[in-house]
mmCIF file of the N, C-alpha and C atoms, coordinates in Angstrom:
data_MODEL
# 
_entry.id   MODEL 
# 
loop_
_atom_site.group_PDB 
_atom_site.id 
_atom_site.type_symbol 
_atom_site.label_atom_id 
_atom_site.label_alt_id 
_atom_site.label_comp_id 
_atom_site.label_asym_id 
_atom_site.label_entity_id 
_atom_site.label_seq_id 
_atom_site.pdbx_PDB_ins_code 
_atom_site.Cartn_x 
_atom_site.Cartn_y 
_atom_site.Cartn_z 
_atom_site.occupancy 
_atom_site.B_iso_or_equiv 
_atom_site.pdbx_formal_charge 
_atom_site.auth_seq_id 
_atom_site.auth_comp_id 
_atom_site.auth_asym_id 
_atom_site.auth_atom_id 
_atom_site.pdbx_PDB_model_num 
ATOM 1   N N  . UNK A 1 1  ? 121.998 69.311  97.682  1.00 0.00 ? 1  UNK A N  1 
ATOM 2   C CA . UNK A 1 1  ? 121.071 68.219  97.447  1.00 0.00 ? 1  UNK A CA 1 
ATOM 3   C C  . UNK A 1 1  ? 120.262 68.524  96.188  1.00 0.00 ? 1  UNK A C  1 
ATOM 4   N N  . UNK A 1 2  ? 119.999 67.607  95.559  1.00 0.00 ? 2  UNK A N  1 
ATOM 5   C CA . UNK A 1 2  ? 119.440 67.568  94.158  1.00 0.00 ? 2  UNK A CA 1 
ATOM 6   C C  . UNK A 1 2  ? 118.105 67.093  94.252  1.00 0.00 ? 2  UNK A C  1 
ATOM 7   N N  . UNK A 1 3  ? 116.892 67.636  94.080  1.00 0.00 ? 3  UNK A N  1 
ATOM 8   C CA . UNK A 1 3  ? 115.552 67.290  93.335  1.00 0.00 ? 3  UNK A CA 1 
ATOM 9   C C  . UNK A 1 3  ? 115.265 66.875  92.464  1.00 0.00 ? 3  UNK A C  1 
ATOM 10  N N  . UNK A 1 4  ? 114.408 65.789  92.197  1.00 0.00 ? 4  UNK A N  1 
ATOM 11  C CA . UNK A 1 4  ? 113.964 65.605  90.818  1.00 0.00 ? 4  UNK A CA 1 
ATOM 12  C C  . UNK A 1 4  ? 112.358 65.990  90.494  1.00 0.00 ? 4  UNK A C  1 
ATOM 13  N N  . UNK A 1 5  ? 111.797 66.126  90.523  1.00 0.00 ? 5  UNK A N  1 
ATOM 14  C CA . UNK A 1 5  ? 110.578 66.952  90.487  1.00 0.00 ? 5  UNK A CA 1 
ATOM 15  C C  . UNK A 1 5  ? 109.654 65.608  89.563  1.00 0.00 ? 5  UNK A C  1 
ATOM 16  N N  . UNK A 1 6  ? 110.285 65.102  88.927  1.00 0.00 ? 6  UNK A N  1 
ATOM 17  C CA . UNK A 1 6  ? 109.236 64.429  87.840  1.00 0.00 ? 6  UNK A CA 1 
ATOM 18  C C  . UNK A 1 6  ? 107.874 63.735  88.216  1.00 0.00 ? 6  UNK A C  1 
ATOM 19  N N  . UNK A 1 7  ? 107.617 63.807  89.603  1.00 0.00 ? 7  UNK A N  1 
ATOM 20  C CA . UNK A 1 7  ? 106.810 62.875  90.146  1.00 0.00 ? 7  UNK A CA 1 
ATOM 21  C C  . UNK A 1 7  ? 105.362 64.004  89.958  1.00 0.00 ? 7  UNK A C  1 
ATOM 22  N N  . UNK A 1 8  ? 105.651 65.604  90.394  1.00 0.00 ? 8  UNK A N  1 
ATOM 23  C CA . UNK A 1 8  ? 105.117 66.759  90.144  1.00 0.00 ? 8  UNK A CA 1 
ATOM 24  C C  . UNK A 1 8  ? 104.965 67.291  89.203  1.00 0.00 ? 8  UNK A C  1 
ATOM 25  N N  . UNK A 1 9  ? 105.752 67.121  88.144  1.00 0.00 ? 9  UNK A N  1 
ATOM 26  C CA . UNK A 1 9  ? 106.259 68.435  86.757  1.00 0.00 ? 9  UNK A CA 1 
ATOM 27  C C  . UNK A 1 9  ? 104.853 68.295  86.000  1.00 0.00 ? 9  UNK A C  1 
ATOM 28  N N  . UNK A 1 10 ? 103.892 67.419  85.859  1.00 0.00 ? 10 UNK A N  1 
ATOM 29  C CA . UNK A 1 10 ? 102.789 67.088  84.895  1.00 0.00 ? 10 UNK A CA 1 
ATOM 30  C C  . UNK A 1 10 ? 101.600 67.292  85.553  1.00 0.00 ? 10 UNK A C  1 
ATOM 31  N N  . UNK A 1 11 ? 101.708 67.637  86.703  1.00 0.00 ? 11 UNK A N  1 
ATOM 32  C CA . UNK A 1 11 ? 100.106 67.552  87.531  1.00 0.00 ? 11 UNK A CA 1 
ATOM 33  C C  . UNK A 1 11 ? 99.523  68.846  87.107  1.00 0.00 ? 11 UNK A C  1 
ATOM 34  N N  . UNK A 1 12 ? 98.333  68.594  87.098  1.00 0.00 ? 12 UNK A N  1 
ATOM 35  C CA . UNK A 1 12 ? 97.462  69.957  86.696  1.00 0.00 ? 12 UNK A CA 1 
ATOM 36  C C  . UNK A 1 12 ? 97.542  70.875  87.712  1.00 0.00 ? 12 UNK A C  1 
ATOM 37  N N  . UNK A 1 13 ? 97.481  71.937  87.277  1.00 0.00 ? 13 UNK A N  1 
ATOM 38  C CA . UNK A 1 13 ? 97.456  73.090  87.999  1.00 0.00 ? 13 UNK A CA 1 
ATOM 39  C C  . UNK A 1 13 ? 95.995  73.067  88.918  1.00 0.00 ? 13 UNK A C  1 
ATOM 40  N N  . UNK A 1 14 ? 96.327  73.691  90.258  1.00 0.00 ? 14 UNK A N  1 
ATOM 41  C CA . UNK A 1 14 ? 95.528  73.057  91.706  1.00 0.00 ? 14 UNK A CA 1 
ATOM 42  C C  . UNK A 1 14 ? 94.027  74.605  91.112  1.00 0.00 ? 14 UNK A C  1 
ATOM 43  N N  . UNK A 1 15 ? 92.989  74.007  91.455  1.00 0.00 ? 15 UNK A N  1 
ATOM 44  C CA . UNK A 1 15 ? 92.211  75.412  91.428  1.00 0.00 ? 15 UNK A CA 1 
ATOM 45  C C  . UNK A 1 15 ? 91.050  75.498  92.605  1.00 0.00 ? 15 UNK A C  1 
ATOM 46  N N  . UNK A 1 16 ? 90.842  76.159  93.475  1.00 0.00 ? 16 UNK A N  1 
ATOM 47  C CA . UNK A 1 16 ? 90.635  76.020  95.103  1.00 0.00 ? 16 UNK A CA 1 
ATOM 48  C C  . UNK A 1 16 ? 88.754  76.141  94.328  1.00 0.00 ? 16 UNK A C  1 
ATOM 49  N N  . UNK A 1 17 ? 87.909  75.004  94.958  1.00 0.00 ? 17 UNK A N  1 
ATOM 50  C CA . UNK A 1 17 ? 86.752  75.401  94.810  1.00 0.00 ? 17 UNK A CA 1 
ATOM 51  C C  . UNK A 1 17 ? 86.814  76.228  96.173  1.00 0.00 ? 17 UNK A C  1 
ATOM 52  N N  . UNK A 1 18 ? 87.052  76.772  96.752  1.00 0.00 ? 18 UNK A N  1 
ATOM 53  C CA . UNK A 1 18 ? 86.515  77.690  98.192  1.00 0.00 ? 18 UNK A CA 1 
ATOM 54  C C  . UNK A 1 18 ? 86.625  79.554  97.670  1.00 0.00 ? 18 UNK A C  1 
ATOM 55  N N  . UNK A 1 19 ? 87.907  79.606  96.865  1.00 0.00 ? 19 UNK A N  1 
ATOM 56  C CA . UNK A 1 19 ? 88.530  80.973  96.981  1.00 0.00 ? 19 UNK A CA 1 
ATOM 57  C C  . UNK A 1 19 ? 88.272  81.272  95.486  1.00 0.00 ? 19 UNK A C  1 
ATOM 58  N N  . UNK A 1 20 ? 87.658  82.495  94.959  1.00 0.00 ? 20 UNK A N  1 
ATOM 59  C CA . UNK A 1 20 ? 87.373  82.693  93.662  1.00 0.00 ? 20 UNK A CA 1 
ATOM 60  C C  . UNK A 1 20 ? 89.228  82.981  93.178  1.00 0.00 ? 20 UNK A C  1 
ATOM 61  N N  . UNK A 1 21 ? 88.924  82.866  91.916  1.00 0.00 ? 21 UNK A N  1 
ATOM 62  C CA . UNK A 1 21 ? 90.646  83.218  91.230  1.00 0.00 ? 21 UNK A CA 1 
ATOM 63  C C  . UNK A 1 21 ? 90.814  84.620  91.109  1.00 0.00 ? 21 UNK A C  1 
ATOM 64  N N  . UNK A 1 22 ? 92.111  85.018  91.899  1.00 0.00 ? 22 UNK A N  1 
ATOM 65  C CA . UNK A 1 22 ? 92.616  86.576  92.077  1.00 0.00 ? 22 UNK A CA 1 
ATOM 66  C C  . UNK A 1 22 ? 92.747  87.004  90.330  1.00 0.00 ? 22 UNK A C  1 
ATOM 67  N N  . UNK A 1 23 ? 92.062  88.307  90.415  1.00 0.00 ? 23 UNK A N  1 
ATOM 68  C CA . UNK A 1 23 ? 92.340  88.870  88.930  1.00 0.00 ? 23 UNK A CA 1 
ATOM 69  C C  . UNK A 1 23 ? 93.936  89.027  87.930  1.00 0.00 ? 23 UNK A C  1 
ATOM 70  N N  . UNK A 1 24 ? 94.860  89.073  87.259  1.00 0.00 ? 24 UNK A N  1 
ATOM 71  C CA . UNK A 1 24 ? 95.596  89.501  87.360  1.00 0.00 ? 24 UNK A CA 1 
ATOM 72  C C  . UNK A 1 24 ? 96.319  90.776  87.505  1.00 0.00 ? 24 UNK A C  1 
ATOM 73  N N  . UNK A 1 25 ? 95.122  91.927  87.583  1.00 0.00 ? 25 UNK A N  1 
ATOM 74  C CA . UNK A 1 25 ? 95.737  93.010  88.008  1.00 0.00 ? 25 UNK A CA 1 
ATOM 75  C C  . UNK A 1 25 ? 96.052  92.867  89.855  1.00 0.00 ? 25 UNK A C  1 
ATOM 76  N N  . UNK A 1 26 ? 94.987  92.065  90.157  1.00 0.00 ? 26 UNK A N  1 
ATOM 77  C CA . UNK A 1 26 ? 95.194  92.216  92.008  1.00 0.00 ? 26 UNK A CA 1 
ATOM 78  C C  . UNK A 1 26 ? 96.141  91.194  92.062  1.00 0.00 ? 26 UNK A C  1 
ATOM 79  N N  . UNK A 1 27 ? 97.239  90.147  91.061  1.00 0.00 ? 27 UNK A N  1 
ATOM 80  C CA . UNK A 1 27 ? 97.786  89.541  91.681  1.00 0.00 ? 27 UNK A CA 1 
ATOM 81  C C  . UNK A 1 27 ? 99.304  90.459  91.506  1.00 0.00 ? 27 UNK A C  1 
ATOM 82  N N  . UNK A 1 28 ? 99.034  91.505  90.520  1.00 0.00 ? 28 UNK A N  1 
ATOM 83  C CA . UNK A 1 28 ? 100.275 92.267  89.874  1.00 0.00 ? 28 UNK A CA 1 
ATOM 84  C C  . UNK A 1 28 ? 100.141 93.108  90.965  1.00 0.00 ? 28 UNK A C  1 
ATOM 85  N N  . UNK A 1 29 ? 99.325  93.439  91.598  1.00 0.00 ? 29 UNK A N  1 
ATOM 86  C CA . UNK A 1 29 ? 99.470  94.794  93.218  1.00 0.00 ? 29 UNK A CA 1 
ATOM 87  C C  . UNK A 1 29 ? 100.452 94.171  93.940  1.00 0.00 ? 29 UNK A C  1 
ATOM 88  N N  . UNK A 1 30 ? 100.383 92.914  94.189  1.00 0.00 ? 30 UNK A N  1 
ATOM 89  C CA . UNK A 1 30 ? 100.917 92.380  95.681  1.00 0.00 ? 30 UNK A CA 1 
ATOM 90  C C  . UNK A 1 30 ? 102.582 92.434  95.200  1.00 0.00 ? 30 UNK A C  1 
ATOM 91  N N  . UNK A 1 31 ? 102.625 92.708  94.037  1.00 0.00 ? 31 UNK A N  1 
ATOM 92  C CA . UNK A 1 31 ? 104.780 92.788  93.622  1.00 0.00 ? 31 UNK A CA 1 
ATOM 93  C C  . UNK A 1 31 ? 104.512 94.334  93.211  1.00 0.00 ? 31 UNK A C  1 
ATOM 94  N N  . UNK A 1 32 ? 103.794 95.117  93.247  1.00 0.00 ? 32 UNK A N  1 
ATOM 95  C CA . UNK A 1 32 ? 103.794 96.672  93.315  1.00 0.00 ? 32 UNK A CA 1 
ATOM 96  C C  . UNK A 1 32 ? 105.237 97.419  94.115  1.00 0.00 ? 32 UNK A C  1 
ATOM 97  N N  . UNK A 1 33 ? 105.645 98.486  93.623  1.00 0.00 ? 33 UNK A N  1 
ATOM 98  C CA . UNK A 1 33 ? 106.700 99.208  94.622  1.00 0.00 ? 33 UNK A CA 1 
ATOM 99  C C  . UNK A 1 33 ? 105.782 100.041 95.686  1.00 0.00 ? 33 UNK A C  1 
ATOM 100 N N  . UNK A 1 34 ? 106.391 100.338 97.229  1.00 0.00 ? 34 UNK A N  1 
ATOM 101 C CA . UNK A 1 34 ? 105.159 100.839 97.905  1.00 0.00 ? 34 UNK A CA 1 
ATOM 102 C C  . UNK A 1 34 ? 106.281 101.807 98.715  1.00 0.00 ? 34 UNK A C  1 
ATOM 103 N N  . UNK A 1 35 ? 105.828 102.776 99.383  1.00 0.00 ? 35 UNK A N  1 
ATOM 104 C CA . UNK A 1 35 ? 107.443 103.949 99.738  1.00 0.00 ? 35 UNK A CA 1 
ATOM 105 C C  . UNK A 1 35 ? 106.892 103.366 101.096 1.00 0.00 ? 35 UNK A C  1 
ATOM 106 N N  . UNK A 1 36 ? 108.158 102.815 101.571 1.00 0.00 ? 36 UNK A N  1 
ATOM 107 C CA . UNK A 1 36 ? 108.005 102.197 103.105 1.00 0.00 ? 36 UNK A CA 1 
ATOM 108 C C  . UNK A 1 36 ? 108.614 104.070 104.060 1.00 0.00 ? 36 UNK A C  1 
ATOM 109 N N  . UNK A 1 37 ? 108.765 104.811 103.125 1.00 0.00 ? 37 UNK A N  1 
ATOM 110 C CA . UNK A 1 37 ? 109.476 106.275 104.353 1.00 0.00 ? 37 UNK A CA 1 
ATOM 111 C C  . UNK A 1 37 ? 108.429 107.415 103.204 1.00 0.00 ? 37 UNK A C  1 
ATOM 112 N N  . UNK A 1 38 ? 106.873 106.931 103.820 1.00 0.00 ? 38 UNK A N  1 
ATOM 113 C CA . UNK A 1 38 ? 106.106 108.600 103.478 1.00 0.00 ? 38 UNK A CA 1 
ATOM 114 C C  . UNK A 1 38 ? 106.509 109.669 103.724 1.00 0.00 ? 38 UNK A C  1 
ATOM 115 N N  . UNK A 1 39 ? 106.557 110.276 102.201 1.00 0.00 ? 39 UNK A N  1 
ATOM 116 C CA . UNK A 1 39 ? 107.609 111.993 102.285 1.00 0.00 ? 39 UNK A CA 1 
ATOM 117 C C  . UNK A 1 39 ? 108.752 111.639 102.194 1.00 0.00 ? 39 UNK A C  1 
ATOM 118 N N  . UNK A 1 40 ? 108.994 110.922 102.388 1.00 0.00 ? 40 UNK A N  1 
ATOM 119 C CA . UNK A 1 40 ? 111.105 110.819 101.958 1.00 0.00 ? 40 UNK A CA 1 
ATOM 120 C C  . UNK A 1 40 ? 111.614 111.199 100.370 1.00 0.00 ? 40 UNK A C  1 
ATOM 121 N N  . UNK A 1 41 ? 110.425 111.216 99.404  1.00 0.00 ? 41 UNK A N  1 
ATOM 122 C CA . UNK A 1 41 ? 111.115 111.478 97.704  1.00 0.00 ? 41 UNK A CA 1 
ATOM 123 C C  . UNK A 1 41 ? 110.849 112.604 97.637  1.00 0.00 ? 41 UNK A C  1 
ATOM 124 N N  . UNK A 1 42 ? 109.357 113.722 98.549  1.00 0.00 ? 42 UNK A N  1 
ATOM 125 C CA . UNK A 1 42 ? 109.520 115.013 98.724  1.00 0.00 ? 42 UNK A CA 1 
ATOM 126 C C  . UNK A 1 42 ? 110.836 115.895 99.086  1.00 0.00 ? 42 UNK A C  1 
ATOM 127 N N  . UNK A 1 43 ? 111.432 115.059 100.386 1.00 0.00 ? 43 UNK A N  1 
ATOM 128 C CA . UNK A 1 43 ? 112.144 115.700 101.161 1.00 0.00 ? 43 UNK A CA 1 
ATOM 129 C C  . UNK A 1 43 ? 113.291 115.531 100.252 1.00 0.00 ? 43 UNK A C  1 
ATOM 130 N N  . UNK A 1 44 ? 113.624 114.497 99.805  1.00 0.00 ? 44 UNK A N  1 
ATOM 131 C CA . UNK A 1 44 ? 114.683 114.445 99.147  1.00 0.00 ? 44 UNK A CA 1 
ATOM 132 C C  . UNK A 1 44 ? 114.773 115.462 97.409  1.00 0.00 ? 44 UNK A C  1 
ATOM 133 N N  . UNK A 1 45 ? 113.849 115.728 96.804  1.00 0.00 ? 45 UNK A N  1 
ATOM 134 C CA . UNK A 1 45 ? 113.214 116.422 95.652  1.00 0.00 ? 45 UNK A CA 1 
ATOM 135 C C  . UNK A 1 45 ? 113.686 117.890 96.315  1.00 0.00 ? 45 UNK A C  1 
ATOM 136 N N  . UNK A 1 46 ? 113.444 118.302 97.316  1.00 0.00 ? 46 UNK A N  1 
ATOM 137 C CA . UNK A 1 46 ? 113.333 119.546 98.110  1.00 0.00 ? 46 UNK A CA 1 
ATOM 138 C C  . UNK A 1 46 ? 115.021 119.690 98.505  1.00 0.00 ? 46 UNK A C  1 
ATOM 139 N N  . UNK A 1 47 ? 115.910 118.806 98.897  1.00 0.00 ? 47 UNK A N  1 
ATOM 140 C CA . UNK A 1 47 ? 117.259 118.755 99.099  1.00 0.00 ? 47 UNK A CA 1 
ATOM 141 C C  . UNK A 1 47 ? 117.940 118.766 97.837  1.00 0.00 ? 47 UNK A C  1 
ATOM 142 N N  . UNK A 1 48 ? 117.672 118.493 96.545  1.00 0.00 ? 48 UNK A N  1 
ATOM 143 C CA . UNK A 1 48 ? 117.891 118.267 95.359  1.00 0.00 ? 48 UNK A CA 1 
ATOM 144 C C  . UNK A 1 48 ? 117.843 120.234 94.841  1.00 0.00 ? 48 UNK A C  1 
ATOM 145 N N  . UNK A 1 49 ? 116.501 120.764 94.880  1.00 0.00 ? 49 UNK A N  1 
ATOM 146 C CA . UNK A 1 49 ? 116.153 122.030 94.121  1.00 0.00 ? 49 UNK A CA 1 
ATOM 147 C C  . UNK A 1 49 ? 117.338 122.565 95.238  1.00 0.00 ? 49 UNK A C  1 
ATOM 148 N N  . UNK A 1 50 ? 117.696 122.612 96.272  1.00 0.00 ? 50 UNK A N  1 
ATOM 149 C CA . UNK A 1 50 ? 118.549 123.600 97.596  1.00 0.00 ? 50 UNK A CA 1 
ATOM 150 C C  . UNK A 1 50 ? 120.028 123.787 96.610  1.00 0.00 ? 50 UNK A C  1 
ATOM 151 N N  . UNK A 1 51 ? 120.213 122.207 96.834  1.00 0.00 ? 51 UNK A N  1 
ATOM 152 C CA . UNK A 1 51 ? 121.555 121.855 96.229  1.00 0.00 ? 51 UNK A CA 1 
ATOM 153 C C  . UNK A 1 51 ? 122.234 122.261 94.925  1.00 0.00 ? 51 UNK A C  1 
ATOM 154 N N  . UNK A 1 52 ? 121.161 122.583 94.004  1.00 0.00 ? 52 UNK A N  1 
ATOM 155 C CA . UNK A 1 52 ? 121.207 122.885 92.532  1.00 0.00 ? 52 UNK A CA 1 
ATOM 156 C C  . UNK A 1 52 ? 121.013 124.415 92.848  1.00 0.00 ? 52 UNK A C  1 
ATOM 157 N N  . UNK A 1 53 ? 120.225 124.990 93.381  1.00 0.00 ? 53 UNK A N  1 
ATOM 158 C CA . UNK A 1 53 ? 120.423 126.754 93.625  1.00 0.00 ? 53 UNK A CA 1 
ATOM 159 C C  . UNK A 1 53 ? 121.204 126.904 94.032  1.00 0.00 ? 53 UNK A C  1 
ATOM 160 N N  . UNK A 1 54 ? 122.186 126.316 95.029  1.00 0.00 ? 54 UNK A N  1 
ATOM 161 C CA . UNK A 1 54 ? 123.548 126.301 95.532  1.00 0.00 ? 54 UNK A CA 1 
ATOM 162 C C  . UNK A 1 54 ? 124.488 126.828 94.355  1.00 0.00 ? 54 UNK A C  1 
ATOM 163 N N  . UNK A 1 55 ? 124.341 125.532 93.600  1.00 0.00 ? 55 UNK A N  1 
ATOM 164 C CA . UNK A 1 55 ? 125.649 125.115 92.571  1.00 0.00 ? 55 UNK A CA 1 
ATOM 165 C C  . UNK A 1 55 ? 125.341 125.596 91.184  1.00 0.00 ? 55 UNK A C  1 
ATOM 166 N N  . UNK A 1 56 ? 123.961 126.221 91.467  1.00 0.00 ? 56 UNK A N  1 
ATOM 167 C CA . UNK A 1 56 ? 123.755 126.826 89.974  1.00 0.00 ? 56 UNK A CA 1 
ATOM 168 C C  . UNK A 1 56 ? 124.590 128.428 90.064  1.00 0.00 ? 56 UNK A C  1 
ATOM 169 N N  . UNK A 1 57 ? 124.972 128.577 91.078  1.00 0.00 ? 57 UNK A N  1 
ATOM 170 C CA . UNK A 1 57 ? 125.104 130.155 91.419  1.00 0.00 ? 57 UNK A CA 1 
ATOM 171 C C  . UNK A 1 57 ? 126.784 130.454 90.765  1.00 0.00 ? 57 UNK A C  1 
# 
């Protein structure tokens, strides 16, 4: 199914009198990378140095 938007494409951009405007650093946090497995790039960093003393030998 196809949209045509033109009825929308020109309207001004909405600006909430209730909610002050998010900064753009706090709107750049919310697409931030975040480690969903705390300690997993340790553990894995730590399996990495094992593996290489292994194969450095």
């Amino acid at each position: 199914m196809r949209r045509n938007y033109n009825d929308i494409i020109n309207l001004e951009h909405h600006v909430s009198k209730k909610h002050p405007q998010m900064s753009l650093e706090a709107r750049a946090a919310q697409f931030a990378p975040f480690a969903a497995l705390t300690g997993f790039d340790e553990q894995i960093k730590e399996a990495e140095r094992l593996a290489n003393e292994i194969y450095d030998k």
